[in-house]
C-alpha positions as CSV (number, residue, x, y, z in Angstrom):
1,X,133.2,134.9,121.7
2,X,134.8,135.9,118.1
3,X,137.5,138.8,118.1
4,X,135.9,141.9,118.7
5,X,138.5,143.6,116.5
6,X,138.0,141.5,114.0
7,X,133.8,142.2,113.8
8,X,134.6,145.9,114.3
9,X,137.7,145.8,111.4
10,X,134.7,144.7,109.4
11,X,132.1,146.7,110.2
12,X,134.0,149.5,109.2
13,X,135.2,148.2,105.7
14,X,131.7,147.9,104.6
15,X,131.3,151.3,105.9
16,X,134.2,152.5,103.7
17,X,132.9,150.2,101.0
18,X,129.7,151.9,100.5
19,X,130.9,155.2,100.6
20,X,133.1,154.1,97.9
21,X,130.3,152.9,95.6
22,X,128.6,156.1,96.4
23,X,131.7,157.5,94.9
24,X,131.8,155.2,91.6
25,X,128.5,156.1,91.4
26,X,128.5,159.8,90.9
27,X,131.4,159.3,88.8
28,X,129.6,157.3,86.5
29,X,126.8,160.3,86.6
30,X,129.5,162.8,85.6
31,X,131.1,160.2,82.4
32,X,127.0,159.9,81.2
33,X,126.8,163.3,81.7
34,X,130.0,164.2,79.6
35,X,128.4,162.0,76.8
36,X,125.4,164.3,76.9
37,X,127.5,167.2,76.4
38,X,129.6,165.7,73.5
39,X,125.9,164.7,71.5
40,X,124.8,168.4,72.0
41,X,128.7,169.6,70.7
42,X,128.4,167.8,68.3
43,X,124.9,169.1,66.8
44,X,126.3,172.6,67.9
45,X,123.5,172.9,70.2
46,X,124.7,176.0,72.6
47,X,123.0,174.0,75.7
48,X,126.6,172.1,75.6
49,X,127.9,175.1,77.9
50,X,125.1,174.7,80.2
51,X,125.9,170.9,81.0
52,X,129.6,171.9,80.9
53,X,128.7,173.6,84.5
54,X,126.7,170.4,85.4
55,X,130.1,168.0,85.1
56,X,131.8,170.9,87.0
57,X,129.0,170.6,89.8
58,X,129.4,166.8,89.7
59,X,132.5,167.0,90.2
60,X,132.6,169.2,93.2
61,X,130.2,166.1,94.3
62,X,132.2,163.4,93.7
63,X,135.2,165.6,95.5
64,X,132.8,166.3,98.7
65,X,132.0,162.1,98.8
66,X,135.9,161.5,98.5
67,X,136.5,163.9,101.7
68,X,133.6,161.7,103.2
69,X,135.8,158.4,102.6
70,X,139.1,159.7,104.0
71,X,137.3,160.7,107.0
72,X,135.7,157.6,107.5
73,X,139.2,155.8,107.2
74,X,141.0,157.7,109.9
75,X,138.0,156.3,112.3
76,X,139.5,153.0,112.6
77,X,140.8,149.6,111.9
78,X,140.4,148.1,108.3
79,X,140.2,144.5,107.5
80,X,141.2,142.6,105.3
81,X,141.0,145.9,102.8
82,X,144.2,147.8,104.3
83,X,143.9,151.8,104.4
84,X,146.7,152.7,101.4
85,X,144.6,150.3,99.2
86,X,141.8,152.0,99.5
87,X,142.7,155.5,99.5
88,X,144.8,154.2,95.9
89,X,141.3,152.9,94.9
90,X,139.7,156.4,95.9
91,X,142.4,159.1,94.4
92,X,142.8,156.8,91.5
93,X,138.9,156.6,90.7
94,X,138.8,160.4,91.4
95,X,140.8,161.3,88.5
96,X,138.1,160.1,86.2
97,X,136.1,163.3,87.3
98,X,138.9,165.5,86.9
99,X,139.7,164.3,83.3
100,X,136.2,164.6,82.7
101,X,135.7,168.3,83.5
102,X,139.4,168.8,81.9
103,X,137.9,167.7,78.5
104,X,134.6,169.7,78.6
105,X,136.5,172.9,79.5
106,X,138.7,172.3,76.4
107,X,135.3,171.5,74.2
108,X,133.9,174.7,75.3
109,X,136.3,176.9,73.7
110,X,135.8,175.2,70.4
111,X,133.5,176.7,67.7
112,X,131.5,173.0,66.6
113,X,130.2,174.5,63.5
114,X,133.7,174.8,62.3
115,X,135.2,171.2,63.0
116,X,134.8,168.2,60.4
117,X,131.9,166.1,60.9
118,X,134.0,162.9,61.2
119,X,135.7,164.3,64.2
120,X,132.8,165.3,65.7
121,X,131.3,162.1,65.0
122,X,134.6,159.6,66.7
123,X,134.5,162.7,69.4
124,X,130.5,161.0,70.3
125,X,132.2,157.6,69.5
126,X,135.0,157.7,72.2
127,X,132.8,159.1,74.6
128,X,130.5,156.4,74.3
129,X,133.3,153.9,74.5
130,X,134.9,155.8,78.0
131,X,131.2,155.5,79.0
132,X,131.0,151.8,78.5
133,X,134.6,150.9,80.1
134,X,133.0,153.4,83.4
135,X,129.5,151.1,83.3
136,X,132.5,147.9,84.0
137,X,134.6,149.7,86.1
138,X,131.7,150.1,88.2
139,X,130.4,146.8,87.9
140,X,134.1,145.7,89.3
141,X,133.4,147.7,92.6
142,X,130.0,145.8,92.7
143,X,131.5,142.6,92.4
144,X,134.3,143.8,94.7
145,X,133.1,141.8,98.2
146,X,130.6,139.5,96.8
147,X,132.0,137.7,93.9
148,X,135.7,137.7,93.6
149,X,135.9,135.6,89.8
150,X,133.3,138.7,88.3
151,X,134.7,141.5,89.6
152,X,138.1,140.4,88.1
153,X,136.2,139.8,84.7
154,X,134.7,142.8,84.9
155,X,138.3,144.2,85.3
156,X,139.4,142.7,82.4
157,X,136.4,144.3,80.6
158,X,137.9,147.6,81.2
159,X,141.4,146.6,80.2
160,X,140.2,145.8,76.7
161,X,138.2,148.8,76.2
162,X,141.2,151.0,77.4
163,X,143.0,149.5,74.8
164,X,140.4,149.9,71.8
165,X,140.6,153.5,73.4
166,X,143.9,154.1,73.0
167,X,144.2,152.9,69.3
168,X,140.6,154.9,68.5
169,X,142.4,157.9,70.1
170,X,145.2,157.8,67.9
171,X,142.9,158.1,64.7
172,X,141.5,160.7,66.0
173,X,144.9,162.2,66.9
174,X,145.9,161.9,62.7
175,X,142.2,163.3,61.5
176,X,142.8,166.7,64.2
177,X,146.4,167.3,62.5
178,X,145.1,167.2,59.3
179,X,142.7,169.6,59.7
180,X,145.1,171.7,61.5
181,X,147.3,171.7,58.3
182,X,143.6,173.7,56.4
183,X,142.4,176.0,59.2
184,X,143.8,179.7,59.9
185,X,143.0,179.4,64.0
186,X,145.7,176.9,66.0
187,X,142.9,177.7,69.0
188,X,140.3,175.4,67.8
189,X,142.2,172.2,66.1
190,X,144.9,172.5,69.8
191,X,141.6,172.2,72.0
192,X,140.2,169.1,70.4
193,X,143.1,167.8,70.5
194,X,144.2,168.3,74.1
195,X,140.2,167.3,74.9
196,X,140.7,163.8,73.0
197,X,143.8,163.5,75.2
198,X,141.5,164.4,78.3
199,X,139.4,161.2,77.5
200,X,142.1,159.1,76.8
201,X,143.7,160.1,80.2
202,X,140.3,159.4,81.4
203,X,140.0,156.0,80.4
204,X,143.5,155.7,81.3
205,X,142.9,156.3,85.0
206,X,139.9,153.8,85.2
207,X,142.0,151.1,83.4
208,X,144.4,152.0,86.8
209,X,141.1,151.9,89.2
210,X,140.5,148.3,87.4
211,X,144.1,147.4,88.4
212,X,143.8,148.2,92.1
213,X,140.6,146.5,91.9
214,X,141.8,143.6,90.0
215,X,144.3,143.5,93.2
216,X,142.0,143.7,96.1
217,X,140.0,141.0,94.4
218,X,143.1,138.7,94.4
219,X,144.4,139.3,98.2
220,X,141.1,139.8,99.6
């Protein structure tokens, strides 16, 4: 008879693991969701507010399924996937959500009809790229403890678009200061640029969660 341990250490880690694409999942609700929110900014379309409190109940969600995972890992053994790796994974992933809602509550204090239609524009474009780097940071997970080789590809996926992010967000960075230098109110041009920030802190942390991941896909 095998190690009873052993079968039980397992059990549990797919436990934990499912939980934790439960978890990916609703964050990659709440980064779709931020995209719909940036399209409607963009066309100054006041329903923007309205999904503004949809990421905020989302993320409330995705809080409530992280609770579920760090009770689940006080319930016993995990193996091979240790308990610090996973709750790295989890608080890691979990700042996506927060970044998220940090950049919608900026955007909501913003007049649209009085920011330049390039910015609004790269504001869609960004989003769209965050969204694409979650879709592959997602995938990762998926990958995580079937296929070893794709979830590191995956990984690597998200690494380059974190990158492209990065440069993207610094463009945006120079067009927001030069409108600063033509409008009267410091209000509007310092919230779109804090809620750029957001995102790129956003992409940021998944780049991280595609580290950890990158890890467990080595030593597991």
């Amino acid at each position: 008879m095998g190690n009873p341990y052993k079968w039980l250490g397992w059990k549990r880690e797919r436990e934990v693991y499912k939980i934790c694409k439960k978890h990916f999942d609703k964050l990659l609700e709440i980064v779709e969701k931020l995209n719909v929110f940036l399209a409607k900014f963009k066309e100054a379309d006041e329903e923007y507010r309205e999904i503004f409190q949809d990421i905020f109940n989302l993320e409330r969600e995705a809080d409530t399924i992280k609770e579920e995972i760090i009770s689940e890992l006080t319930g016993g053994v995990i193996h091979p996937i240790d308990r610090e790796d996973i709750m790295r994974l989890i608080y890691s992933a979990d700042d996506v959500a927060s970044y998220a809602k940090a950049a919608a509550r900026k955007l909501v204090y913003v007049d649209p009809s009085v920011v330049p239609n390039e910015i609004l524009d790269n504001l869609v474009k960004i989003g769209e790229m965050s969204l694409d780097e979650m879709r592959h940071l997602k995938n990762a997970l998926d990958y995580l403890m079937k296929d070893a080789k794709k979830a590191m590809e995956e990984t690597n996926k998200v690494e380059r678009i974190e990158e492209s992010i990065d440069e993207f967000r610094e463009e945006m960075i120079s067009q927001i200061l030069r409108w600063a230098d033509k409008v009267d109110f410091i209000s509007h041009w310092l919230m779109m640029k804090e809620a750029v920030e957001n995102i790129e802190m956003m992409s940021d942390s998944m780049e991280d969660t595609g580290d950890i991941i990158r890890g467990l896909a080595v030593t597991g």
